[in-house]
C-alpha positions in Angstrom: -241.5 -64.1 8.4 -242.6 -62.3 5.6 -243.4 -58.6 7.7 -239.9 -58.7 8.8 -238.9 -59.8 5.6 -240.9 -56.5 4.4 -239.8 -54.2 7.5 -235.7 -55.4 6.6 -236.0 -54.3 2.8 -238.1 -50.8 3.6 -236.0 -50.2 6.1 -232.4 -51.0 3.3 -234.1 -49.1 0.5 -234.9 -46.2 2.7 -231.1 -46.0 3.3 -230.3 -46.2 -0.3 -232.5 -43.2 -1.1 -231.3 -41.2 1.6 -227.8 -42.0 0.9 -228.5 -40.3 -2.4 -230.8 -37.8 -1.2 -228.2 -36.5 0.8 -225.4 -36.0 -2.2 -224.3 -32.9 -3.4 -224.1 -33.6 -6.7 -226.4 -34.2 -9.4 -227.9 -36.9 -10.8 -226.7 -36.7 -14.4 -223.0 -38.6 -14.5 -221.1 -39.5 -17.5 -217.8 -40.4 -18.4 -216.0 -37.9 -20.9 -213.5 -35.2 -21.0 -215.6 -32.6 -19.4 -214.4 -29.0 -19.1 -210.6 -30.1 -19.0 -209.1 -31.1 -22.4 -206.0 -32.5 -20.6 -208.4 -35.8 -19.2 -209.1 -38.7 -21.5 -212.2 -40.3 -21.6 -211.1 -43.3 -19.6 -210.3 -40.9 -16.9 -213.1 -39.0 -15.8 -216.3 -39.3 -14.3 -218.4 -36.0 -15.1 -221.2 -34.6 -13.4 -223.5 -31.9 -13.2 -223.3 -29.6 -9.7 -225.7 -27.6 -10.0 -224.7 -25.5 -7.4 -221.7 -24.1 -9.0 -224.0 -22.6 -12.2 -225.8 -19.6 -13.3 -228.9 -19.6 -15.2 -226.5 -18.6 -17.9 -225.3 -21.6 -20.5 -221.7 -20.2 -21.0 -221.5 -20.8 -18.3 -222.2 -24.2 -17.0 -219.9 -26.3 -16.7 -218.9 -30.2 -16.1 -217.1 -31.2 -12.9 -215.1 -34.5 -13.1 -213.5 -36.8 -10.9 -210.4 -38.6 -11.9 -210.4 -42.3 -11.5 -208.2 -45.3 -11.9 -209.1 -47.1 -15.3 -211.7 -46.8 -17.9 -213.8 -49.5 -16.5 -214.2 -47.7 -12.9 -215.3 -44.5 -14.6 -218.0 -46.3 -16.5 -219.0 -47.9 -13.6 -219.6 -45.3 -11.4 -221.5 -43.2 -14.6 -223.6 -46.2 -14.9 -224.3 -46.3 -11.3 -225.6 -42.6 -10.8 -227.8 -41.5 -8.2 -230.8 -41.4 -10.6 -230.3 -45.4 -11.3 -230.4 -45.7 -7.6 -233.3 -43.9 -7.5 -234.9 -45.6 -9.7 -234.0 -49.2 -8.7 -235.2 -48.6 -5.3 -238.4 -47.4 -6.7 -238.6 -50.4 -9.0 -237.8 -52.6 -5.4 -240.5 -51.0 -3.6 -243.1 -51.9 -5.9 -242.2 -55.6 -5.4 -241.8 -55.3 -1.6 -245.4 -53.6 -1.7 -246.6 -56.3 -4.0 -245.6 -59.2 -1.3 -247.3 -57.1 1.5 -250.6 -56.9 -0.2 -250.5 -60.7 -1.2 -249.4 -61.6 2.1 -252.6 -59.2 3.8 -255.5 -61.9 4.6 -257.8 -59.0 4.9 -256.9 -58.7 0.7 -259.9 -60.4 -0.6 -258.1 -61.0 -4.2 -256.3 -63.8 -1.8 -259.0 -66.1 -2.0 -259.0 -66.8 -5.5 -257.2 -69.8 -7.2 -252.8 -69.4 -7.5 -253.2 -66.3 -4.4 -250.5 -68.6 -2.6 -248.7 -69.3 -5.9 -248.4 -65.7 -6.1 -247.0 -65.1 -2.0 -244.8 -67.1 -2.2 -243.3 -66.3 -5.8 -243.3 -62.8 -4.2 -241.7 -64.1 -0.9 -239.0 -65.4 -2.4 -238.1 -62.8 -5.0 -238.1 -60.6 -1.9 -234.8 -63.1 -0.4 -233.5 -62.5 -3.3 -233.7 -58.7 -3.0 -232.4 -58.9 0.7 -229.5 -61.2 -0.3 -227.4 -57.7 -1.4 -227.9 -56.9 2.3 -226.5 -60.4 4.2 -224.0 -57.8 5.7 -225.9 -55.9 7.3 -226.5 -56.9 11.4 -230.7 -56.7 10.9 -230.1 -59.4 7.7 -231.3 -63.1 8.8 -229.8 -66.3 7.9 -232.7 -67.9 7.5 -233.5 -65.9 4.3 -230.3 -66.7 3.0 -231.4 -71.0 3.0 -235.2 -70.2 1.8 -235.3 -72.0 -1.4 
């Protein structure tokens, strides 16, 4: 259970990344005013494109998007592409972790609180694939592992 367990997550982080792999805008995002004096803070999400610039720093220039409420901007700031970058980086690690605990052929396995360890890993995993109990490839069954 734990290799599918390990397949499923690879398989929902890869997605992640290529979701933001595949963006055309940067990976710096604030909220602020940007280039537009008109928008409020609580208004704008800025960003970066750095496909609109020259090498030139007059200019550059920050792009916004306008959004309902102060608390959605700040959300989607805090949420940038480089967070999800690095959060899926941060959930591989743990993923790989379980797969090398869970590997008989690991010799570290033999010594004392190896199965402490699997299965603290194991179930920290279910707790990473929980975000995902939407998705068709999600199984019940790691939804009730306690």
């Amino acid at each position: 259970m734990s290799d599918d367990l390990v397949a499923f997550l690879r398989a929902r982080l890869d997605e992640d990344e290529a979701s933001v792999q595949a963006l055309t805008v940067p990976h710096q995002w604030h909220t602020g005013p940007g280039d537009d004096p008109e928008w409020t803070d609580e208004e704008l999400v800025c960003m970066w494109p750095p496909e609109f610039h020259t090498p030139y720093e007059q200019d550059k220039h920050w792009r916004g998007l306008t959004v309902s409420g102060p608390e959605l901007a700040a959300y989607i700031a805090r949420h940038d592409p480089a967070r999800v970058l690095a959060e899926v980086e941060a959930k591989r690690k743990i993923v790989n972790a379980l797969e090398q605990w869970s590997d008989p052929t690991n010799p570290a396995i033999k010594y004392a609180g190896a199965e402490l360890r699997r299965d603290s890993l194991f179930h920290v995993c279910v707790a990473l694939a929980s975000v995902y109990a939407g998705h068709d490839d999600y199984w019940p069954e790691w939804g009730t592992t306690s």
